[in-house]
C-alpha positions in Angstrom: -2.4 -31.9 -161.8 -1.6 -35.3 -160.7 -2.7 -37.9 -157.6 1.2 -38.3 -157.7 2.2 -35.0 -157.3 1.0 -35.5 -153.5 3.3 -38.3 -152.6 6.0 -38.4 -150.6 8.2 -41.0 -148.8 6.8 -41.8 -145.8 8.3 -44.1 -143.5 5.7 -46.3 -141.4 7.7 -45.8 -138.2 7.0 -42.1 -137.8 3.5 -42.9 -137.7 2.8 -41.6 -133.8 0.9 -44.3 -132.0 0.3 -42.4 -128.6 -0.1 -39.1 -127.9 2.8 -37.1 -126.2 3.0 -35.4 -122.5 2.1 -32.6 -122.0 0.2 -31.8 -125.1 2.4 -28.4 -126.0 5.8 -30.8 -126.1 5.0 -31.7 -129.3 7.5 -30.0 -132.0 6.2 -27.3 -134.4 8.1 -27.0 -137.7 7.7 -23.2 -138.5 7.8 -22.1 -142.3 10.2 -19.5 -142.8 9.6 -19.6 -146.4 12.6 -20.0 -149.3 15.0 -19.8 -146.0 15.2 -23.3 -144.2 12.5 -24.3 -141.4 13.0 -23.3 -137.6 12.8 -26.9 -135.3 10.5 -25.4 -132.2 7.8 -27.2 -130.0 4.3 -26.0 -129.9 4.7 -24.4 -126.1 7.0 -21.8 -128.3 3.4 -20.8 -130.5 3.7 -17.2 -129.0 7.4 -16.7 -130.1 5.5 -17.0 -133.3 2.1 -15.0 -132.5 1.9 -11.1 -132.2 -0.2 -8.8 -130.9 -3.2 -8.1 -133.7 -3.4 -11.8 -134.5 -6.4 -14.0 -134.1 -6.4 -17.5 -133.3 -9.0 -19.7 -134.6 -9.9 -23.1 -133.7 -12.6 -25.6 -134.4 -14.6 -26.5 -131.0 -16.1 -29.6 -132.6 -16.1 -32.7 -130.0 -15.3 -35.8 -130.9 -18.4 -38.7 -130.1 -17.3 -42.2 -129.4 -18.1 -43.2 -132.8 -17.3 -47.0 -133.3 -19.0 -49.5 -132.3 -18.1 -53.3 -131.9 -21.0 -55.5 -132.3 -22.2 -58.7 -133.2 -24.4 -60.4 -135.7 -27.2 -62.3 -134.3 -25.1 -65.4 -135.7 -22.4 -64.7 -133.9 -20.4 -62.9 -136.6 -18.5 -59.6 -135.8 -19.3 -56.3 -137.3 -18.4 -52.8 -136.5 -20.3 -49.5 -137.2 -18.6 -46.2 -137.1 -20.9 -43.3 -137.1 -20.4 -40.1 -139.1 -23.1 -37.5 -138.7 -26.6 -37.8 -137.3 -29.9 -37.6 -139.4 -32.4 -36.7 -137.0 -32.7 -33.6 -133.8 -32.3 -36.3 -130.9 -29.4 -38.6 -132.4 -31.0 -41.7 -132.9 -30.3 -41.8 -136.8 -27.3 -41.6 -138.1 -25.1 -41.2 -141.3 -22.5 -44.4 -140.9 -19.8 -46.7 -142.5 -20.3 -50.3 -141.4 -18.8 -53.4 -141.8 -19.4 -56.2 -143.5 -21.3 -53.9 -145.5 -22.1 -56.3 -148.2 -23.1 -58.5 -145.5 -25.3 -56.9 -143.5 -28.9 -56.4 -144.5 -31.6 -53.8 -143.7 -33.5 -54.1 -141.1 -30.6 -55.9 -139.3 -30.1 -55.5 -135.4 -26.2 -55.3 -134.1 -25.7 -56.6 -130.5 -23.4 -55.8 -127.7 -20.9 -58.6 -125.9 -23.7 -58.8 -123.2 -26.7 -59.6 -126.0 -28.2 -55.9 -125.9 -29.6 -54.9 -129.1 -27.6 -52.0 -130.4 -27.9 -51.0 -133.7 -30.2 -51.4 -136.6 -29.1 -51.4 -140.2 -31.1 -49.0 -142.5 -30.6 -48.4 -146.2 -27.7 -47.6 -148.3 -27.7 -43.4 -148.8 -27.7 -42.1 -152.0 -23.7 -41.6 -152.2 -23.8 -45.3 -151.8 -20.7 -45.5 -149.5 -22.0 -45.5 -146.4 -25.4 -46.4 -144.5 -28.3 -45.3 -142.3 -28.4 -47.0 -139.1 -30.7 -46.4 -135.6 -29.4 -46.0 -131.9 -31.8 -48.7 -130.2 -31.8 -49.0 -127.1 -33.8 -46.7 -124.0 -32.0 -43.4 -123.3 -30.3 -40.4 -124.8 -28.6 -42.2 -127.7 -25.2 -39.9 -126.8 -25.5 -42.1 -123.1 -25.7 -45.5 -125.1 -23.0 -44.2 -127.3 -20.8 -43.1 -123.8 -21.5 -46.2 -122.9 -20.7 -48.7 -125.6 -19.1 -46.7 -128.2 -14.9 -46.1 -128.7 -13.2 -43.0 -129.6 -12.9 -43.8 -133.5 -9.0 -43.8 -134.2 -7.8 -44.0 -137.5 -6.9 -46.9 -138.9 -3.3 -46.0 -138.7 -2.8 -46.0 -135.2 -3.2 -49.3 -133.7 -2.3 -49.0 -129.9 -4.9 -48.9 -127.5 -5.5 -45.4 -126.6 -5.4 -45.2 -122.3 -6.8 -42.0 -121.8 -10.3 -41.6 -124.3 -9.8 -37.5 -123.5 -6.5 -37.6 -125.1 -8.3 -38.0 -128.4 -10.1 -34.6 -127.6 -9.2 -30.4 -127.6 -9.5 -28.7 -124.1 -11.8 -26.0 -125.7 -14.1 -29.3 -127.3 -17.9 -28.2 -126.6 -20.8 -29.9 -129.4 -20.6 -33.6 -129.3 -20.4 -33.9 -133.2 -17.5 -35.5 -134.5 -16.5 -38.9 -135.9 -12.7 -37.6 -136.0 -10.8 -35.1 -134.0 -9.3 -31.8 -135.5 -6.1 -33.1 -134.5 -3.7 -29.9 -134.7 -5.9 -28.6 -131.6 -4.5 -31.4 -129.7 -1.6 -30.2 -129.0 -3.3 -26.7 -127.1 -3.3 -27.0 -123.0 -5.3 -24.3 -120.8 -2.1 -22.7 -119.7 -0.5 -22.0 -123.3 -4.0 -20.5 -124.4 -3.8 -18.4 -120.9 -0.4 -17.4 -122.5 -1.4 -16.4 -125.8 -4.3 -14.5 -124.8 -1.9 -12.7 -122.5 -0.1 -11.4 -124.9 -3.1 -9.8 -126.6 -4.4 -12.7 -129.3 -7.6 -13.8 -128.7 -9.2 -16.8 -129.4 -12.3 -17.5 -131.8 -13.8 -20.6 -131.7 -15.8 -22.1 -135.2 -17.5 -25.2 -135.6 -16.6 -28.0 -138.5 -17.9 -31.3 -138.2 -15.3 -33.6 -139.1 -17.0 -36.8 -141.2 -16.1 -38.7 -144.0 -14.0 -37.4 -146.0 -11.1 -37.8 -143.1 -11.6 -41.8 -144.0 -12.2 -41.1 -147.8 -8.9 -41.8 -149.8 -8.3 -40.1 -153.2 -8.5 -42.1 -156.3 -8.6 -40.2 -158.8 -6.0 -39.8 -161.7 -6.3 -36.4 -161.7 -7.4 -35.5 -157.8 -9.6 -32.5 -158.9 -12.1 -34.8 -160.0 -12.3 -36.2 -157.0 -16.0 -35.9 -155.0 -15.5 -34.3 -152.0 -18.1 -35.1 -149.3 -19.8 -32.3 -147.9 -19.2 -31.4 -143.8 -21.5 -29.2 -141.6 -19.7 -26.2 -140.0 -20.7 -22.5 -138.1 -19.3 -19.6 -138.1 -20.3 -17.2 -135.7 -21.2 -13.6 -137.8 -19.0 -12.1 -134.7 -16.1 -14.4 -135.7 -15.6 -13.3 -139.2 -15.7 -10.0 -138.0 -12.9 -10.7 -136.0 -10.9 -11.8 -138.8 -11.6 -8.9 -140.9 -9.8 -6.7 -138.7 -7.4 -9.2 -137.3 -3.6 -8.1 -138.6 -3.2 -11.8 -139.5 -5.7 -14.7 -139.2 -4.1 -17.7 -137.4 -6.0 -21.0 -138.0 -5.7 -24.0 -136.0 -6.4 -27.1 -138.6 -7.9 -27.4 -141.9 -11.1 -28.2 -140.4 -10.8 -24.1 -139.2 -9.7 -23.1 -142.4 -12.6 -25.1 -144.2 -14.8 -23.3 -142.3 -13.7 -19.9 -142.4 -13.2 -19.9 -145.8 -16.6 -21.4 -147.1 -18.2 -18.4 -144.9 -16.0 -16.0 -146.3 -16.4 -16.9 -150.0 -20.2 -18.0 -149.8 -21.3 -15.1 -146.9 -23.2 -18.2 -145.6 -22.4 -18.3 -142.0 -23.7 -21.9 -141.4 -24.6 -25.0 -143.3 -22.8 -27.5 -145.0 -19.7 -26.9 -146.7 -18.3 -29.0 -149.9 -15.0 -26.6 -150.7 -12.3 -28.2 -151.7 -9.4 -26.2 -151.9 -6.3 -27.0 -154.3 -4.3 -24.9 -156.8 -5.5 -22.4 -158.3 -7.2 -21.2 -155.1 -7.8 -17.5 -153.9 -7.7 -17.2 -150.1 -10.0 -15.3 -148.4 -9.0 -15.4 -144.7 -6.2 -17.5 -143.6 -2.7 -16.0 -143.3 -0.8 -18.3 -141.0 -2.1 -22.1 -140.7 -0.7 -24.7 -137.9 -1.4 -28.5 -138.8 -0.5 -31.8 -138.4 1.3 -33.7 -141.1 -1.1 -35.6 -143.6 -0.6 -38.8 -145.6 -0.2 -38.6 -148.7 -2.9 -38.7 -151.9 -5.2 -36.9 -149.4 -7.2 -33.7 -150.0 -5.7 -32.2 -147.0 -2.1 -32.0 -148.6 -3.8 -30.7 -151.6 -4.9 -27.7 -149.7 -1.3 -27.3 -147.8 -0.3 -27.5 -151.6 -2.3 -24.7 -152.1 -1.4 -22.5 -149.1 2.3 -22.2 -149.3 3.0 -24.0 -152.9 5.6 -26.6 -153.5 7.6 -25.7 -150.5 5.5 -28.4 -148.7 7.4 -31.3 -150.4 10.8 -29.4 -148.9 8.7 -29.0 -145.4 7.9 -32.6 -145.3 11.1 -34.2 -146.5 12.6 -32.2 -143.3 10.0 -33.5 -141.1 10.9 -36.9 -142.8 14.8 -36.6 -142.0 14.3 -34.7 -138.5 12.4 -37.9 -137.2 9.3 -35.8 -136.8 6.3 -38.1 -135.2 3.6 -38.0 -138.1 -0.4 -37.6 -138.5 -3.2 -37.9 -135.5 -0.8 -37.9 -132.3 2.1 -36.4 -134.0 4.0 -33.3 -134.1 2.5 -30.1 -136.1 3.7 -27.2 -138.5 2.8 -23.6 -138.5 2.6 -22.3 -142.8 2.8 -18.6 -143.3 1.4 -17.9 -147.3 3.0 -15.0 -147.6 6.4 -15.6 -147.2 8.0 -15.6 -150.4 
């Protein structure tokens, strides 16, 4: 296996830089296997769904996780949190900037000279930082108040509405990133599908760092996966085992489902990293965004439905499709031939 077997053209205009209106216009390439594609939108989900299914999603809610501060010299610096350390969120897990920079026991300010953050040592994976919440306060107030919804670097356009970067169903403030192929869900079209008898399950993945960490690796099965903290309610997987077919909305949902499936360990922190050769254990159906490429999360679409992905993508590609974060999604079946 190669880091260049998960490449693919990728033309910078089809990165989406706003979301779209309503959330379920966005279009849904559906897998139909050897045959070619169907072009649908993600309102037409329950043409898809059947009764006996089970739709999962990950109710993880996103925190607004960067911070734009200054150095008590007057110097800029940002700090985007990742995962907290402690029960009441004052320490947390976090990437900052200039890290080389910036020493420990350094405070970060506001615009209006409020001390914000305090620098702490390096962790042991040596990539990111401890840093505290100062300040008087529940730290997830300070953060409401001063923090950003933490974008990836891709998309550069000033997001209008901060709940656009955030599922309906969200619940646990948690996240530094948002599961993004539950973005595209609105109250009405999950009225629908549970209409039509397919109920939704809700897990918990928190999505950190290894959304931001790039693949370097020659070969990518070397590469260190950082491990994320999910839950899966014990009612949940009992669900899926006698759901006709297991519907998982984002890899963060299959992540989780499948590291309680194939540990029996219903929370805690999950390091699975799925690529070929892998052995599902839940997942029949899986709807997605579209991922860059060299990322672990194409590795584990390469693992779901093979190398059909490159066909699915290069039709994304040529269709125009609107690409990662705010883009349009796909709906992968495993077991179509």
């Amino acid at each position: 296996m190669r880091l260049d077997d998960f490449y693919y053209d990728l033309p910078e205009e089809l990165i989406a830089q706003t979301p779209i209106e309503p959330r379920d216009a966005a279009r849904l390439l559906v897998d139909r296997g050897s045959a070619a594609p169907d072009h649908r939108h993600v309102r037409d989900l329950t043409d898809e769904l059947r009764e006996g299914d089970l739709l999962v999603v990950n109710d993880s809610k996103v925190i607004p996780a960067r911070l734009r501060v200054q150095r008590e010299t007057g110097g800029s610096a940002e700090v985007l949190l990742l995962e907290p350390l402690d029960a009441d969120r004052r320490r947390w897990e976090a990437m900052v900037r200039p890290a080389r920079k910036l020493r420990v026991g350094e405070h970060l300010f506001t615009t209006t000279g409020e001390a914000l953050v305090e620098i702490g040592p390096r962790t042991a994976a040596g990539d990111t930082s401890e840093v505290t919440i100062l300040g008087e306060g529940d730290p997830l107030t300070i953060l409401a108040r001063f923090g950003e919804m933490p974008l990836p670097p891709y998309i550069t356009t000033r997001l209008e509405q901060q709940d656009r970067y955030q599922t309906v169903y969200a619940s646990t403030p948690a996240s530094a990133a948002a599961p993004t192929a539950g973005l595209h869900f609105t109250p009405e079209l999950l009225d629908r599908i549970e209409a039509m008898g397919v109920p939704t399950a809700r897990v918990e993945l928190v999505v950190g760092l290894d959304t931001f960490k790039p693949v370097s690796e020659a070969d990518p099965r070397h590469h260190q996966i950082h491990s994320e903290r999910y839950r899966v309610p014990a009612e949940v997987l009992e669900q899926c085992r006698a759901a006709r077919r297991v519907v998982a909305v984002g890899t963060t949902s299959v992540r989780a489902l499948e590291t309680a499936a194939g540990t029996g360990v219903l929370e805690g922190r999950s390091q699975l990293f799925i690529h070929r050769p892998y052995e599902w254990q839940v997942i029949d159906l899986m709807m997605t965004n579209f991922h860059m490429p060299h990322t672990t999360l194409l590795m584990m679409i390469d693992a779901f439905v093979g190398d059909r992905w490159k066909r699915l993508y290069e039709t994304a590609v040529a269709e125009r499709y609107r690409l990662f974060s705010f883009g349009d999604a796909m709906l992968l079946n495993r077991h179509l031939p």
